[in-house]
C-alpha positions as CSV (number, residue, x, y, z in Angstrom):
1,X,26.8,20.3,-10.2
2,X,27.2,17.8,-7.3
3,X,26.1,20.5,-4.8
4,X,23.2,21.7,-6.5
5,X,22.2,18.0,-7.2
6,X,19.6,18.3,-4.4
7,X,18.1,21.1,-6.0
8,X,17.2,19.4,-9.3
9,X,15.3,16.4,-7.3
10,X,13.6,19.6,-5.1
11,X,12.4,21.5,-8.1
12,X,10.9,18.2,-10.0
13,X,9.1,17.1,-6.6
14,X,7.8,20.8,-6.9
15,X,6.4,20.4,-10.1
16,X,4.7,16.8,-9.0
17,X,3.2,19.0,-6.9
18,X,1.8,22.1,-9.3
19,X,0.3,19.1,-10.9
20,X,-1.2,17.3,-8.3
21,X,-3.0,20.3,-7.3
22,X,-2.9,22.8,-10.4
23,X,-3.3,20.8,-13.4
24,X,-4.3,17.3,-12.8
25,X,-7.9,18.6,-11.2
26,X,-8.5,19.9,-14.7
27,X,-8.8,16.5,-16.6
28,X,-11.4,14.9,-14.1
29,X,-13.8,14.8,-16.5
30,X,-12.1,12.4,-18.1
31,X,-12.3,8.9,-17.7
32,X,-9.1,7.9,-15.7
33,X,-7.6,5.1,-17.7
34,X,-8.0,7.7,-20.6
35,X,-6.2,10.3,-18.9
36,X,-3.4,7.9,-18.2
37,X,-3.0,7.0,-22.0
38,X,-2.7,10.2,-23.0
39,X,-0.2,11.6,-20.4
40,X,2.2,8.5,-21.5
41,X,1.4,8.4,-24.6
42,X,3.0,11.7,-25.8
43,X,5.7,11.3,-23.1
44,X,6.9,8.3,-24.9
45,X,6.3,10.2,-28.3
46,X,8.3,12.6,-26.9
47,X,11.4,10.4,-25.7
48,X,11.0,8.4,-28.9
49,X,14.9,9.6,-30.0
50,X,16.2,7.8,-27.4
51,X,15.0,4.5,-28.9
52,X,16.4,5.4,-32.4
53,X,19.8,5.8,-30.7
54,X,19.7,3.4,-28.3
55,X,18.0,1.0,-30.7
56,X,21.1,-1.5,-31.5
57,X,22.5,-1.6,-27.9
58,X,19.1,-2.4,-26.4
59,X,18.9,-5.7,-29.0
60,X,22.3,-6.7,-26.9
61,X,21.4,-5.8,-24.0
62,X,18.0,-6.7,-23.3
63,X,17.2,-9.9,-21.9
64,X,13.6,-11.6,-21.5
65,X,13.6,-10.9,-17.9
66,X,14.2,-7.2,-18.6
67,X,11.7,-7.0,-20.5
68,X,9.5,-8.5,-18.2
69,X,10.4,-6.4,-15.3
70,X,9.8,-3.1,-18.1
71,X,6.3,-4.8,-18.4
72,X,6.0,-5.4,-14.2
73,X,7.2,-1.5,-14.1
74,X,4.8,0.1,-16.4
75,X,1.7,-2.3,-14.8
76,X,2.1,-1.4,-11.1
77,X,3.9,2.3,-11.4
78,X,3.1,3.5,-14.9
79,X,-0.6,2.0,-15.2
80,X,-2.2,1.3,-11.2
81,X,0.0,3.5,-9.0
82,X,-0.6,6.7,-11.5
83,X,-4.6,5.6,-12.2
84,X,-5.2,5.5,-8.4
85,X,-3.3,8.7,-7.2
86,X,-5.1,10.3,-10.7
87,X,-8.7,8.7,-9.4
88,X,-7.8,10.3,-6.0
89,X,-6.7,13.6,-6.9
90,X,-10.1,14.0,-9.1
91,X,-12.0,14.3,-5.8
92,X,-11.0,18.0,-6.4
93,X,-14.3,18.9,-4.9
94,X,-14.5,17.0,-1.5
95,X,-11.4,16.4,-0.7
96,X,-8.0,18.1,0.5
97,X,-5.8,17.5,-2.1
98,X,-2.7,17.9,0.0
99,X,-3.9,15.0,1.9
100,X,-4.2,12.4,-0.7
101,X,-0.5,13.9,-1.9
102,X,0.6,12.9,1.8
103,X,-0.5,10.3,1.9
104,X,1.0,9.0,-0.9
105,X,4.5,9.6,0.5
106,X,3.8,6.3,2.6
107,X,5.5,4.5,-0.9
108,X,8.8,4.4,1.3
109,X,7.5,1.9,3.6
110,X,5.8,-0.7,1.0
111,X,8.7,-0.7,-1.0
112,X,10.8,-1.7,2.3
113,X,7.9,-4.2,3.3
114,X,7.5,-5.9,-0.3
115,X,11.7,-5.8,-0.5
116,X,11.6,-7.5,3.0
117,X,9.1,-10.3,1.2
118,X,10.3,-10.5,-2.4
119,X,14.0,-9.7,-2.1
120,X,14.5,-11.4,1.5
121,X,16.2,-8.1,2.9
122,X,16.1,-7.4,6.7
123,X,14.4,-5.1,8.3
124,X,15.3,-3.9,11.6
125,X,12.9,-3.2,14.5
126,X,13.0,0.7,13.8
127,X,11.6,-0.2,10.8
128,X,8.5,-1.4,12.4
129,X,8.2,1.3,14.5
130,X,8.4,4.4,12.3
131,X,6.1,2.4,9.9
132,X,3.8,1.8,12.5
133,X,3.8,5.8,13.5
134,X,3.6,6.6,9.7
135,X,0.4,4.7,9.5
136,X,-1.3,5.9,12.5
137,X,-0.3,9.6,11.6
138,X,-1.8,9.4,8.4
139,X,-5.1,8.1,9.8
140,X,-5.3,11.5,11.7
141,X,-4.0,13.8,8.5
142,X,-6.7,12.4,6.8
143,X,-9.5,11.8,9.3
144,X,-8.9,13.9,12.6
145,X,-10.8,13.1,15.1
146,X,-13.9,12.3,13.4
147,X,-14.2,8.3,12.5
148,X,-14.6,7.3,8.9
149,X,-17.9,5.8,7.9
150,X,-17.5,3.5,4.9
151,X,-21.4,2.8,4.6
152,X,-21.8,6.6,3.3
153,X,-19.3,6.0,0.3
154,X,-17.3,8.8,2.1
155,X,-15.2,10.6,-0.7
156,X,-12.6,11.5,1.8
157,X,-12.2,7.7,3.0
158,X,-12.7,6.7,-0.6
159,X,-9.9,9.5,-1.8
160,X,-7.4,8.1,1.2
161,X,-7.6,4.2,0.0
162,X,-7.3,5.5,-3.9
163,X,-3.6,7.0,-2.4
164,X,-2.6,4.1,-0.6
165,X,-3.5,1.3,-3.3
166,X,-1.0,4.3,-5.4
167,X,1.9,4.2,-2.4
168,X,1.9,0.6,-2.7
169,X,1.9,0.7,-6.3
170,X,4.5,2.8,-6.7
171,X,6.4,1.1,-4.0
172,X,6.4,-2.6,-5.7
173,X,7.7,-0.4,-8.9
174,X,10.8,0.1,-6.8
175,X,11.1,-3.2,-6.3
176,X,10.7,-4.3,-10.0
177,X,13.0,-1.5,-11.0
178,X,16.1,-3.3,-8.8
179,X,16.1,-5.8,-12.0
180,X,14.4,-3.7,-14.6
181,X,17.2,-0.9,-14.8
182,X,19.8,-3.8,-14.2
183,X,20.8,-3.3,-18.2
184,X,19.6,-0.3,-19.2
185,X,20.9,3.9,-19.0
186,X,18.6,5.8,-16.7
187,X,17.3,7.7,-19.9
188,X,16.7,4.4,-21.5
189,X,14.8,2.9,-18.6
190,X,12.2,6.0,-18.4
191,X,11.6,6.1,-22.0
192,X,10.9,2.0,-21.8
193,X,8.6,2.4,-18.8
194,X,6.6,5.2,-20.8
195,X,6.3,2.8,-23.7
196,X,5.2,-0.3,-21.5
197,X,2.5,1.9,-19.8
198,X,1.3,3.4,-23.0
199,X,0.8,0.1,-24.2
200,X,-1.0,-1.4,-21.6
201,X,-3.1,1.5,-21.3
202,X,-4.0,1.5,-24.8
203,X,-5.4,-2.4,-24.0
204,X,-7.3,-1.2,-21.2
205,X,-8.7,2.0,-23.0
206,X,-9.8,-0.2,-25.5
207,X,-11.3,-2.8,-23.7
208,X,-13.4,-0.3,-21.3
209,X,-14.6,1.5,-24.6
210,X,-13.0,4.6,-23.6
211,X,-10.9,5.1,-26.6
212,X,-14.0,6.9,-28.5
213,X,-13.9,9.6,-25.5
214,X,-10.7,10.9,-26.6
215,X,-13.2,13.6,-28.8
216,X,-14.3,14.9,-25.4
217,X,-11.0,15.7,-24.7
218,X,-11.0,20.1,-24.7
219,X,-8.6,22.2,-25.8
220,X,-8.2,23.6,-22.8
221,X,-7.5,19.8,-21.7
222,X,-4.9,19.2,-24.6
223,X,-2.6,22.3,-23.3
224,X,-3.1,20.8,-19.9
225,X,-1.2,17.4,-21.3
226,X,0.7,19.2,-23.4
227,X,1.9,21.1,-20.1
228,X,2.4,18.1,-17.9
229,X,4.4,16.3,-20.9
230,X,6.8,19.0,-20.7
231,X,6.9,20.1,-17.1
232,X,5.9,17.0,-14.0
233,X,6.0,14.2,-17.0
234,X,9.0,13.7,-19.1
235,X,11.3,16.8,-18.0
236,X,10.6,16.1,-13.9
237,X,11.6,12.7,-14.7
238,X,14.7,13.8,-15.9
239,X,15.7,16.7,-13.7
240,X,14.7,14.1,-11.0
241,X,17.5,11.1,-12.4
242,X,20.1,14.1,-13.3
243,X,19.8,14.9,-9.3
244,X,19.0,11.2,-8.2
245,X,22.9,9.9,-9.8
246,X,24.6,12.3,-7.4
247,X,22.8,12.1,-4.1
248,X,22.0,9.4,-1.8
249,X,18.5,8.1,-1.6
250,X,17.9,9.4,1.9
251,X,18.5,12.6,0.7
252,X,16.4,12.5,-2.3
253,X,13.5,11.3,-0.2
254,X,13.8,14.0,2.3
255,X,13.9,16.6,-0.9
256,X,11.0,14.9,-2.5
257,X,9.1,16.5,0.7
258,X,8.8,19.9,-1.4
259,X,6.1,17.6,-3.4
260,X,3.8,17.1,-0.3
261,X,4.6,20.9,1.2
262,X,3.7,22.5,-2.1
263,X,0.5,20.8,-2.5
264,X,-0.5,21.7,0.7
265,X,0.4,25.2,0.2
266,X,-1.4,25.4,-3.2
267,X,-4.1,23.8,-1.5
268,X,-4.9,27.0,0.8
269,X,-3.5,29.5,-2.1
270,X,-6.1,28.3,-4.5
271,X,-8.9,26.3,-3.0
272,X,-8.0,28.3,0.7
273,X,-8.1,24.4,2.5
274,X,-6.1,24.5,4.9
275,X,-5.4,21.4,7.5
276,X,-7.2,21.4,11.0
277,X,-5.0,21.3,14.4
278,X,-4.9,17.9,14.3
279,X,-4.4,16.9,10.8
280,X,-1.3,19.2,10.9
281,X,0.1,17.2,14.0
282,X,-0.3,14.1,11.8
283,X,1.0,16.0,8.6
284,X,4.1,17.1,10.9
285,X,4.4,13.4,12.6
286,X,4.5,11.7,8.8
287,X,7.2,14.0,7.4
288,X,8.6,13.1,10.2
289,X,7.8,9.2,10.1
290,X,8.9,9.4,6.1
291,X,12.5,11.0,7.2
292,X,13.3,8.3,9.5
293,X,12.1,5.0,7.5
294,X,14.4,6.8,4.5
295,X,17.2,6.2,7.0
296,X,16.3,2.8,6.9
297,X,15.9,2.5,3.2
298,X,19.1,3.8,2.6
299,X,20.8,1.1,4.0
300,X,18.7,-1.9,3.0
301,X,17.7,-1.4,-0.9
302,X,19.7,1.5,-1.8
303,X,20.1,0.5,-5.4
304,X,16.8,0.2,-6.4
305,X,15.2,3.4,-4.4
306,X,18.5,4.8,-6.3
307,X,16.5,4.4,-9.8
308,X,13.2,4.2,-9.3
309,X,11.0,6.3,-6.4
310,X,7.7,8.0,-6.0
311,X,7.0,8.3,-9.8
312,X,8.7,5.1,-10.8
């Protein structure tokens, strides 16, 4: 099982991407916060049985600060990161998906960056450097050569910032999750961040008035959540932490490429978009870029990119 470890993380990065591109595009006439209340609601429903089991331990185990890190989790992963890359993705119509999906994969350098601040870990100079050529290569994946003009409410500049605020969502989760998962089984830990993020979402739902809009909600819609409970939601989480415990995090990232590479090519298969000269030099550069930072983050916060990563 140890050599096909790799495999597992590949196939649940693949998913990601089926419903970055496939399924996510068809809830955009949702509102957002909505759509995020739903999708963790019935994941939580659906890992329920691992609170009745784990009930008894997690009264031991379970300290305030766990609980507080849970809650830190579910804010910045769960509720902002998935909101933003959801808002992003939901430009279906103006944007290249595989670009926002991209550009998303930056989450290894924030969560090195905010490690660097929070944690006091050291970063060395190639750090810097591949950050810094990450950044720029993204800029040209998204853009090209054209400059952005932000007085036009560009959807494509707009898209682009929706999946960065998501990167360094995500990447703070990884953070939090060094002390959130310090207690807790893998298993346990997922089902906990579900539950945190359904809750907050529920506040937020509630407060924007949105809750009402749950009778707009299709059928066609349900069998969409219903699909991404069961397929990129709970059971990608899992396949993703059954591969995860048995590879290094270097490796995982550079698996957790398929994500990015099957959005793009389900980008061209379905919507037949397909990225310029130039945006594929800066699509080739930021694999590249993502590779060699994951070196880095292997050796400076291995135990936390170890638990929790892009969909922390």
């Amino acid at each position: 099982m140890d050599r096909l470890a790799p495999f597992f993380v590949i196939f649940a990065a693949t998913l990601w991407g089926i419903d970055s591109i496939v399924l996510r595009p068809y809830l955009y006439t949702l509102p957002v916060p909505l759509v995020v209340f739903l999708e963790s609601g019935i994941v939580a429903v659906l890992l329920s049985p691992i609170l009745i089991r784990q009930y008894g331990n997690l009264k031991k185990q379970l300290l305030t600060k766990d609980l507080v890190a849970f809650v830190g989790v579910a804010l910045f992963g769960g509720a902002i990161g998935t909101m933003a890359i959801t808002k992003a993705l939901f430009y279906v119509n103006y944007v290249n998906l595989s670009i926002v999906v991209l550009i998303q994969k930056l989450q290894p350098i924030f969560a090195l960056t905010l490690a660097s601040l929070i944690l006091k870990e050291k970063l060395p100079r190639e750090f810097f450097i591949w950050a810094g050529v990450a950044l720029v290569s993204a800029y040209f994946m998204t853009f090209g050569l054209d400059v952005p003009n932000f007085s036009t409410g560009d959807k494509t500049t707009i898209a682009a910032l929706f999946a960065l605020l998501a990167a360094f969502s995500f990447g703070f989760s990884t953070v939090l999750s060094k002390r959130a998962l310090k207690n807790v089984t893998y298993a346990t830990g997922s089902y906990l961040r579900f539950l945190f993020t359904t809750i907050i979402m529920l506040v937020l739902v509630a407060s924007m008035g949105d809750l009402g809009s749950i009778v707009m909600v299709s059928t066609t819609q349900w069998i969409v959540f219903g699909i991404i409970a069961f397929s990129s939601g709970g059971l990608a989480i899992l396949l993703y932490y059954f591969g995860l415990k048995r590879i290094t995090a270097s490796v995982a990232t550079i698996c957790e490429l398929s994500f990015p590479l099957t959005a793009i090519l389900l980008e061209y298969i379905i919507r037949g978009n397909i990225l310029s000269w130039v945006q594929w030099i800066g699509a080739i550069v930021l694999i590249l870029s993502i590779i060699k930072v994951s070196g880095v983050r292997l050796l400076k916060i291995r135990k936390p990119s170890e638990k929790f990563t892009q969909h922390s």
